[in-house]
Residue frames as qw, qx, qy, qz and C-alpha x, y, z in Angstrom:
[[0.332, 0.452, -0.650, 0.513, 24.37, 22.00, -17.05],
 [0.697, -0.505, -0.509, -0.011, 23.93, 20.14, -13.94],
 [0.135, 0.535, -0.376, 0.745, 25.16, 22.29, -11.03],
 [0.741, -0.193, -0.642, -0.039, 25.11, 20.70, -7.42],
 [0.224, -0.764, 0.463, -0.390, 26.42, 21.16, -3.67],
 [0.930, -0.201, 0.308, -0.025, 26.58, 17.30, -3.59],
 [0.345, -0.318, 0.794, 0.386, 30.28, 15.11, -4.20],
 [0.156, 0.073, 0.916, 0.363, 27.73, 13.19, -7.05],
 [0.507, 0.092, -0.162, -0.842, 24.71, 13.44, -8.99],
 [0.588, 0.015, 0.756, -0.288, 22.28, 10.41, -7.97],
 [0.789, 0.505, 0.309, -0.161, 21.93, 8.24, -10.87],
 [0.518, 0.842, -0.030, 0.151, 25.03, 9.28, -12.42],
 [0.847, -0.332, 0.071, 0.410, 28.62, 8.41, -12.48],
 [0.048, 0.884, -0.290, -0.364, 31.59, 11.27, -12.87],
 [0.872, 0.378, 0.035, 0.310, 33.33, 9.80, -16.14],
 [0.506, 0.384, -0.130, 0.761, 36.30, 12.81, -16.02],
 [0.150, -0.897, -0.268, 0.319, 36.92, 15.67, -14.03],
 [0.397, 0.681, 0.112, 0.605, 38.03, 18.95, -15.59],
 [0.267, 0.083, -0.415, 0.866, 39.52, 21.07, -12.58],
 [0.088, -0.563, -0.400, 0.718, 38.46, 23.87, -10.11],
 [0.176, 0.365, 0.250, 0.879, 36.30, 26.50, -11.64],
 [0.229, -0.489, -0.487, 0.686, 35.17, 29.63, -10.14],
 [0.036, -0.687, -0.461, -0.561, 32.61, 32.80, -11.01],
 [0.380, -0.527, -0.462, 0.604, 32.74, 35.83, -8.91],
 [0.010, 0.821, 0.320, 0.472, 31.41, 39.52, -8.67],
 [0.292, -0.301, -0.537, 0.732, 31.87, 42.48, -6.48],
 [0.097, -0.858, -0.398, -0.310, 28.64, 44.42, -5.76],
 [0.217, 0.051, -0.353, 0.909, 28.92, 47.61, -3.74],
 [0.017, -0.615, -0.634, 0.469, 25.65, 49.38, -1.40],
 [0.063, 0.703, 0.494, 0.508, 23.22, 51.70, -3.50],
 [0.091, -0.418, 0.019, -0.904, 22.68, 54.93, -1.55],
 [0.666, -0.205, -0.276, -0.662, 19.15, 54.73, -1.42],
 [0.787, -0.157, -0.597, 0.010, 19.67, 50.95, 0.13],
 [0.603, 0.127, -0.533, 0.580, 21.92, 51.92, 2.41],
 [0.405, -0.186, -0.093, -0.891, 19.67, 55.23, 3.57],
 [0.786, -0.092, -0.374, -0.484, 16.97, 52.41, 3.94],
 [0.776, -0.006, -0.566, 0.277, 19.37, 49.58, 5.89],
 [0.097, 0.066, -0.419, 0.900, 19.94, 52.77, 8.77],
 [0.577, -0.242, 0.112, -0.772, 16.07, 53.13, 9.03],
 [0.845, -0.145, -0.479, -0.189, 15.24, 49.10, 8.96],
 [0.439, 0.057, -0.745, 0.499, 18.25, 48.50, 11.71],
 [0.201, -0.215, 0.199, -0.935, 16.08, 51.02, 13.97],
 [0.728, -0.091, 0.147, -0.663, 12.78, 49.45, 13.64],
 [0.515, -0.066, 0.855, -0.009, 14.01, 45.47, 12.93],
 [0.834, 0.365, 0.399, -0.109, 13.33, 43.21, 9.90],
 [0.718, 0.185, 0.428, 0.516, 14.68, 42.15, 6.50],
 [0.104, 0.733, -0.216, -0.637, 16.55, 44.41, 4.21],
 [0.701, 0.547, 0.456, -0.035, 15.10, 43.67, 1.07],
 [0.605, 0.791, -0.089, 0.026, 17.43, 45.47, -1.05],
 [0.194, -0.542, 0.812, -0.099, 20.35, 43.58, 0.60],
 [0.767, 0.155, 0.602, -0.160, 18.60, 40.50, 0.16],
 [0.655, 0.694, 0.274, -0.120, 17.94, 41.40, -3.34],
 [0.169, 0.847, -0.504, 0.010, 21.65, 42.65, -4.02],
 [0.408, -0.201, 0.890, 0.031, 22.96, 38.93, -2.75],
 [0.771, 0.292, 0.551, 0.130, 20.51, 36.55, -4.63],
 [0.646, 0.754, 0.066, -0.100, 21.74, 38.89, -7.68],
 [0.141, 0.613, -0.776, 0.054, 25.80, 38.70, -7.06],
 [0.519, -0.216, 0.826, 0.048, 25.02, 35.03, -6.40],
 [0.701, 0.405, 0.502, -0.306, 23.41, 34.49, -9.96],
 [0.617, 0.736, -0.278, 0.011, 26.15, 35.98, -11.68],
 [0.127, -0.645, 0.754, -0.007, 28.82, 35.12, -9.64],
 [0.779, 0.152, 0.604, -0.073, 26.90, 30.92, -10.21],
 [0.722, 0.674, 0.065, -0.143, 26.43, 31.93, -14.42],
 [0.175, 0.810, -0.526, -0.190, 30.08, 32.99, -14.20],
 [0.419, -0.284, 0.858, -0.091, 31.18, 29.57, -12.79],
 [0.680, 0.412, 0.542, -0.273, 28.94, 27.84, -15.28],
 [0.566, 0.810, -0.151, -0.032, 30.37, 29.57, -18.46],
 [0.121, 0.634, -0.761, -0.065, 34.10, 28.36, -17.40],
 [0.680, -0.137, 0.712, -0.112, 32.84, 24.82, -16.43],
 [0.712, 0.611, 0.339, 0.066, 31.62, 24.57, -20.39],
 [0.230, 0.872, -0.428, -0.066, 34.53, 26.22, -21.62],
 [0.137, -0.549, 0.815, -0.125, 36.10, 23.26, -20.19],
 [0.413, 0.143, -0.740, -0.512, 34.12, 20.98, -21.68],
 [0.190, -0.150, 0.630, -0.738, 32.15, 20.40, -18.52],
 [0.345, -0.444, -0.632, -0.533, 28.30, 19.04, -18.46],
 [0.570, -0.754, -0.321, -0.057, 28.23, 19.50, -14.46],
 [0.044, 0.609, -0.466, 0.640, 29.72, 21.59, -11.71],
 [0.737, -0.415, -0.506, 0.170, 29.65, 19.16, -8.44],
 [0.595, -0.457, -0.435, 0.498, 30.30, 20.25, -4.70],
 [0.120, 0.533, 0.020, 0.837, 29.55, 23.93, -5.43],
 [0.475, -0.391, -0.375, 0.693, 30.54, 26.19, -2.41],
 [0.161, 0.848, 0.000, 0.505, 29.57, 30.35, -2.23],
 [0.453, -0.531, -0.463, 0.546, 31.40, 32.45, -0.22],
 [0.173, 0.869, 0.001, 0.464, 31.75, 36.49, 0.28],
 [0.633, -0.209, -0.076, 0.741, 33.97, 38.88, 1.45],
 [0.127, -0.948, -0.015, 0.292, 34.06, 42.39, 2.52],
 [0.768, 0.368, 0.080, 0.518, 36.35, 43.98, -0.26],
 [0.311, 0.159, -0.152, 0.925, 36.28, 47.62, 1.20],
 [0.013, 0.342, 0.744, -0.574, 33.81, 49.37, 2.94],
 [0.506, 0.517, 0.087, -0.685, 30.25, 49.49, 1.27],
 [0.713, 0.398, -0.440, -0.374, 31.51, 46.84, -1.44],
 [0.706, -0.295, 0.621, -0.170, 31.31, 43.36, -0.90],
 [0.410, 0.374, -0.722, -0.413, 32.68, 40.40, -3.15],
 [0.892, 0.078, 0.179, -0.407, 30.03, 36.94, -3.94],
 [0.035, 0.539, -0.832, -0.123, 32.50, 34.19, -4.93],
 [0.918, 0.072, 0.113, -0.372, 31.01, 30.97, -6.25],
 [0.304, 0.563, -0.724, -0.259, 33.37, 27.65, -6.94],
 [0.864, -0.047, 0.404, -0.298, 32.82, 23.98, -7.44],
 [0.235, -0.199, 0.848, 0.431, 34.78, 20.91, -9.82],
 [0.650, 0.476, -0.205, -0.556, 33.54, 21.14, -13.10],
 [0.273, -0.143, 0.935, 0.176, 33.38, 17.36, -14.63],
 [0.641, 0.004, -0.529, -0.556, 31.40, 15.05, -17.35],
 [0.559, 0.155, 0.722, -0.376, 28.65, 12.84, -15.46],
 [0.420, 0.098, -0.651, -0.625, 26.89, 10.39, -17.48],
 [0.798, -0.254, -0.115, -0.535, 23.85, 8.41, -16.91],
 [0.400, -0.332, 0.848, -0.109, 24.63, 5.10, -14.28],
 [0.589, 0.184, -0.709, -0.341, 23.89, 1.87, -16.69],
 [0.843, -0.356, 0.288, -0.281, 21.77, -0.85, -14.84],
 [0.201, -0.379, 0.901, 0.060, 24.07, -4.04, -14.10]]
């Protein structure tokens, strides 16, 4: 599956689109992390198990979006967008969506 943030895939021409499709999660803050994210604000630098809690609600909230694009008979997901969103306090929600279509190879003239 080809999966983009671009209108098109160079070399390739959108034969169909198949609609809006969308993959999302809501993680919530470990303890332990959170414990950790009160000592790191103190002394400065990355919070690594915030870091590590995003790239992992963006990999499922991407797979999800990926498994409805091919449900829909999809081969790519073009002009994919993430956002998030504070669902309540301590859980946050990773929201991935992009237009699921068939691309096929451009043919030289």
């Amino acid at each position: 599956m080809i999966v983009v943030n671009t209108e098109y895939v160079p070399g390739m021409v959108v034969r169909e689109i198949k609609g809006l499709v969308q993959g999302n999660t809501v993680r919530s803050k470990h303890f332990g992390r959170d414990i950790a994210a009160g000592l790191k604000n103190i002394v400065g630098g990355e919070l690594k198990g915030y870091t590590e809690l995003l790239t992992e609600a963006r990999r499922e909230a991407t797979s999800r979006m990926m498994a409805q694009a091919q449900q829909l008979g999809a081969n790519a997901v073009l002009n994919v967008r993430f956002s998030t969103s504070s669902v309540t306090s301590g859980a946050a929600e990773m929201y991935a969506y992009g237009t699921a279509a068939i691309v096929e190879p451009q043919h030289a003239v």
